[in-house]
Structures are given as C-alpha cells and as structure tokens.
N, C-alpha and C positions, 0 to 999 in steps of 0.2 A: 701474213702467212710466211714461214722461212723457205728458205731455199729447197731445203730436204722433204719439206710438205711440197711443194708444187715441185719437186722433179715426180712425189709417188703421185698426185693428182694427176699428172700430164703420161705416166708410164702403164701400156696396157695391161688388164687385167691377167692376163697368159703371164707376162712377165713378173707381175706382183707375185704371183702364187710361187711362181718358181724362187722368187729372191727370199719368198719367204721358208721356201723349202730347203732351200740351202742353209738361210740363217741359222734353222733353227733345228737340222738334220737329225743332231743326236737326240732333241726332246721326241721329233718322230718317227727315229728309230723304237725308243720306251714305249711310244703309243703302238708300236704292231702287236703287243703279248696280246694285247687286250681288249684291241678291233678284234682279231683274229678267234679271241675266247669268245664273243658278244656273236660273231656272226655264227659259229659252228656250233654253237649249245644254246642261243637264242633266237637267231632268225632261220638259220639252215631247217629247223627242225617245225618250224613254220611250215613245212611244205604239206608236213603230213595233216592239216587242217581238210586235206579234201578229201580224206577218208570220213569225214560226217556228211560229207553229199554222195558216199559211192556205197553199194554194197562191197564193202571192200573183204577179200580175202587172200592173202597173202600164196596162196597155191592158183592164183588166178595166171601166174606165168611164171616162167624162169627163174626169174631173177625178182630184185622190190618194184625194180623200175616199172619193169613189164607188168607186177602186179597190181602198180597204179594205174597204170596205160589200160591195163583189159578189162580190169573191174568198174561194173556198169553205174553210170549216176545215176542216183536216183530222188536229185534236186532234194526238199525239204522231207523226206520222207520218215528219214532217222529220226530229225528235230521232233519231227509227229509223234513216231514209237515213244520216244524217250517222255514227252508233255505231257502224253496220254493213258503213259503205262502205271501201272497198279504202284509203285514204287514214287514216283514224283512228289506227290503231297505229304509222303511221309521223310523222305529224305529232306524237303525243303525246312518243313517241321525243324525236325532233329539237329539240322545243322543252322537253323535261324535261332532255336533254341540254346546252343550253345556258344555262338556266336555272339548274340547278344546278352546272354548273363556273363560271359568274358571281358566286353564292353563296358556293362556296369559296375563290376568286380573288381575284375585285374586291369583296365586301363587307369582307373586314379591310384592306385599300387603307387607304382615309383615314382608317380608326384610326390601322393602323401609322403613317402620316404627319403623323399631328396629333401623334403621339407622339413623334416625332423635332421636329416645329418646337417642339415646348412643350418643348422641350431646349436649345434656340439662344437662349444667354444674350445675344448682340449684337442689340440691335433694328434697326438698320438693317437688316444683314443678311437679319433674319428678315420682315421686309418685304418685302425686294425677292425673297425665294425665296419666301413667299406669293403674289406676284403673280405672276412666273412659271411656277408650278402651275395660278394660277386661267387662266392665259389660253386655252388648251386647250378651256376649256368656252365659250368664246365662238366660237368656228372650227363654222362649218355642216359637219353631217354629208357631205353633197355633197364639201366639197371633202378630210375628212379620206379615203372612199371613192378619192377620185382619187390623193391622194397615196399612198393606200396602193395602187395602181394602178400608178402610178408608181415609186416606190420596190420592188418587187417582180415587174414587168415581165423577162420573160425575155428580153427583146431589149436594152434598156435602161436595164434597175432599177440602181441602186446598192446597193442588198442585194444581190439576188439574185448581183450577181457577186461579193460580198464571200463569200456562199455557197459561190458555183464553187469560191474559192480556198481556203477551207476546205475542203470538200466532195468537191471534183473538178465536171468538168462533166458526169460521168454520175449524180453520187450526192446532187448539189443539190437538197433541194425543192422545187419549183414552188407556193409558196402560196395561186396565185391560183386552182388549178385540181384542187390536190390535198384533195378531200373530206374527209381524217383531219386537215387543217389546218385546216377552215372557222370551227370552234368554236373555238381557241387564238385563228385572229384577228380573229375578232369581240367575244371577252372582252379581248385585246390593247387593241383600238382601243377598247375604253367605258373600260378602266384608264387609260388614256395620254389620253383626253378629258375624264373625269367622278372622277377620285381626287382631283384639287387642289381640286376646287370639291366635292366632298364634305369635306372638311376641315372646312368653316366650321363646321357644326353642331356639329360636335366638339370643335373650339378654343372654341368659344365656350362650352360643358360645361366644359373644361379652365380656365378664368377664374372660375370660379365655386369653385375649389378654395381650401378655405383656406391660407394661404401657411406659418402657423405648424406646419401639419401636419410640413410638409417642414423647416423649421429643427429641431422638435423630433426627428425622423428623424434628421436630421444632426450634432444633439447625440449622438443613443444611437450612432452609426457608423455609420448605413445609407449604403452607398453609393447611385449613381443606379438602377441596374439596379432595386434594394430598393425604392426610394421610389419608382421607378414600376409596382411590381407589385402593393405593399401600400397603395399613397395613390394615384396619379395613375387607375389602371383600377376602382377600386371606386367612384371619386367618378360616374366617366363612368358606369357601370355600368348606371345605370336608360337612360340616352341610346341606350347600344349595343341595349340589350334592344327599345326601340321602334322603332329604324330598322332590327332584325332582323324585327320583327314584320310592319314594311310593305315588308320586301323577301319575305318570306316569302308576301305576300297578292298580289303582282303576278311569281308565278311562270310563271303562264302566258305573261305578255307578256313579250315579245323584242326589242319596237320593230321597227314594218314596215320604216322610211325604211334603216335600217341595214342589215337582211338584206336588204331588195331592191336597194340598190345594188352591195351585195357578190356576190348571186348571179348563175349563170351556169350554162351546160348541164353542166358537169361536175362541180361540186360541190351542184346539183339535190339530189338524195337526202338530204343531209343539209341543206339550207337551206330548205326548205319545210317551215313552220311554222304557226302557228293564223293569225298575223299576215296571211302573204302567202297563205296558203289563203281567207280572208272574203275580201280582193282580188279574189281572180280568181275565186270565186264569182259574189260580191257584184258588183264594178263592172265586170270584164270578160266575164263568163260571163252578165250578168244575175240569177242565179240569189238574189234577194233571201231568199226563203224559208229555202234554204240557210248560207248567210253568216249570219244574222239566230239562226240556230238555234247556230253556233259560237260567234257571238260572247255570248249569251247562255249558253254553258256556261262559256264563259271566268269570266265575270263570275260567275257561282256559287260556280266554283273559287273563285275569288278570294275571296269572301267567305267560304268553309266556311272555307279555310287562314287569315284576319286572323281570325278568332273563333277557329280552334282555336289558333294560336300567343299568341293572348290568354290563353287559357286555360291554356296551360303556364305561360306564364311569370307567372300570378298564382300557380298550383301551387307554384314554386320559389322566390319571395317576393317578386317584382317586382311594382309598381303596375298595369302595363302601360297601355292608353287609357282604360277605364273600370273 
C-alpha cells in the first residue's frame, strides 16, 4: 500500500469529504444547476402525494399550506372512488390498448432501421438519410395533429380521397372519427415522428461492434443476412434489452399532448386514457384529490413493471440497470 493510500486510510471521514470538497470545488459548483432542478421540479413537488389520502380543497384555508394542513384525511378512500368508479376498466382498457400495440409496432422501429442504415456502405448517402429520419422528431406535436387533420379530412384530405379511389366513396374509412382506427394512428403518428430519432442510440451500440468480427464472417461465407443475425444483434443485445426494460416501465403513459389533440366526440371511448382522465379531474373538474390518486397509481405501475422486467431479464442473462 503507498504512502498517500494509508495517509487516506488512517484520515477521518469529516476530513476525507472536506479534501475532497475542496479538490474538486469547481466540478461541484457545475453539480448545484442540477441538484437544485432535480429537487424543485422532482422531489419538492413530491409533497403534493397527500392530497390522494385527503379530501383535499384548495379554499380549505388561506394559503396552499393551510390548505394541506385543514383538509381532512381520509386514508384509502380516494384509491376506492377511483378502483371502483364506472371509468377504471375502461381507461385501463384503452390505455393497455395502446400501450401495448406501441410495444409491438413502434419499439422494433429503430432497431429495424438502425439495422438497415448500418448496411449503407456510401457515407454520404447515409448521412443525409440519417437526417431526414431525424427531422420528424423536431416538428411539434401540434402541428404533426393538424396535418394529420388535414391530410385525412373528409372534405379535403388527400388521403382520404386517395382512399375513396381505392375504396369507393361508401367503403373509405373516416380515420379521424372511426374509433377502431384511433390506436393504428396514434402508433402511426409516434413511428413516423420518434423511429429516426430513436435510431441514435442504436447506431451508436452498432459502432461499437468489432469490424474483424464481420471480415472473419465474410472469410467462412456468411453472407449479410448471417452476419447481421449472428454479429450485428447480439452485439446490440444488451442495448435492446434496456430500452425494452424502460419502454416496459412507462406502459401506463400514452402522452397527454398527443391523445388530446387527436381526440374528439366520436372516437371518445377508445381515447380516454389515465393521461387525459388526471386532466380533466385534476385541472378541469378541480377534483385534485382524485387525479392525484391516478396519477399516483400510474407511477407505482410503473415502478412494479421497471423492477419486474429488471428482473427477467437478469433471469435470462442480461445485466439489466443494476
């Protein structure tokens, strides 16, 4: 052991932390933006969980404080309203519904596609079709909504009469309003937004491949199909495993901003989900208590499924997060 290790072995702990405070001052000065964002917009706002055990009403006193302090607990009672009420099995529906055909659909998306550009031997090429995928993710939901609006419009879509002509004009479906469509193009519009710019993570796993692997493949006769099934997917392997794990833990969420621009009186039944249910509890309805109790189940789920698919897939020999 040297010197400098048994002076830090023999030096107490008070003192280690401070020498290392000083050492390293300026890296944690950089670290306060970001404690500071972490506590104030992620755990500060933690507090407000106990309006799912209070009838809580915000005119219950003065001020927030006092209206936490005077509004009365009333232990699991909300959790009850919410399991119990007419709304529960349909919302779980809907939003398990679209959850898991996104799952199926759009998570092998930017595999398959990273898989096809890490094929495009011409670098230019494959540059300027990287960017054309990524651009998609920069276009606000707002106006991908409108377009899809527009584009689909029974009066004036250019689909929609591309439809007619296939279809006929009695046998064309009305996308925008036919409920058994609502899920196809809600998973449509996040594929067509969010697969090119899901890519990166994957191309960036795919660079990481040793290149010899593939020459000595090409020696024994693999062709490409071969070498991308027995080299290029087992490299990525652990990658795909953990961006399944945290698609797996945020099944509940559907994204408000997306279904609620999409929704409308006639496809209702199937677009009302956990998302836009807290909504119109929560900020329309007032009903804080309410919303507060949802969104806190959400957030459970979420947690049980990122620990349970941890756990598989350490079962089946992957690393997984910890």
């Amino acid at each position: 052991m040297s010197q400098k290790a048994a002076d830090q072995k023999q030096r107490p702990k008070s003192d280690t932390i401070k020498h290392a405070l000083v050492s390293h001052k300026w890296l944690y000065l950089m670290l306060i933006p970001g404690v500071l964002y972490m506590l104030i917009f992620n755990y500060l706002p933690m507090g407000g969980l106990v309006m799912a055990f209070q009838e809580f009403s915000p005119y219950n006193g003065d001020s927030m404080i006092g209206a936490f302090l005077q509004s009365p607990f009333v232990g699991l009672s909300v959790f009850k309203k919410f399991f119990t009420g007419p709304d529960f099995l349909q919302l779980l529906k809907n939003t398990l519904s679209i959850s898991i055909t996104s799952l199926i659909f759009y998570f092998p998306a930017p595999i398959i596609l990273a898989l096809l550009l890490n094929e495009i031997k011409n670098a230019a090429f494959k540059r300027v079709t990287q960017t054309m995928v990524y651009i998609p993710r920069f276009i606000s939901m707002v106006i991908v909504a409108a377009l899809t609006a527009q584009l689909f419009s029974t009066t004036d879509g250019l689909v929609y009469h591309w439809l007619v002509e296939i279809f006929g004009r009695n046998n064309a479906p009305d996308v925008m309003s036919n409920p058994r469509l609502f899920v196809p193009m809600i998973v449509g519009q996040n594929m067509w937004k969010e697969t090119g710019y899901g890519t990166i993570i994957f191309l960036a796993a795919l660079s990481g491949v040793d290149v010899q692997l593939y020459e000595a493949a090409e020696v024994d006769g693999a062709n490409r199909w071969q070498k991308m099934w027995h080299i290029t997917l087992p490299a990525i392997k652990s990658t795909i495993v953990i961006m399944l794990i945290l698609k797996v833990g945020s099944i509940l969420n559907t994204g408000y901003e997306q279904i609620f621009l999409m929704q409308n009186s006639m496809n209702r039944t199937v677009s009302d989900v956990f998302d836009t249910y807290i909504y119109t509890k929560g900020v329309v309805n007032g009903n804080y208590s309410l919303a507060t109790a949802a969104g806190m189940f959400k957030s459970v789920v979420s947690m049980i499924m990122v620990l349970g698919a941890n756990r598989l897939a350490k079962a089946v020999g992957e690393s997984g997060f910890y």
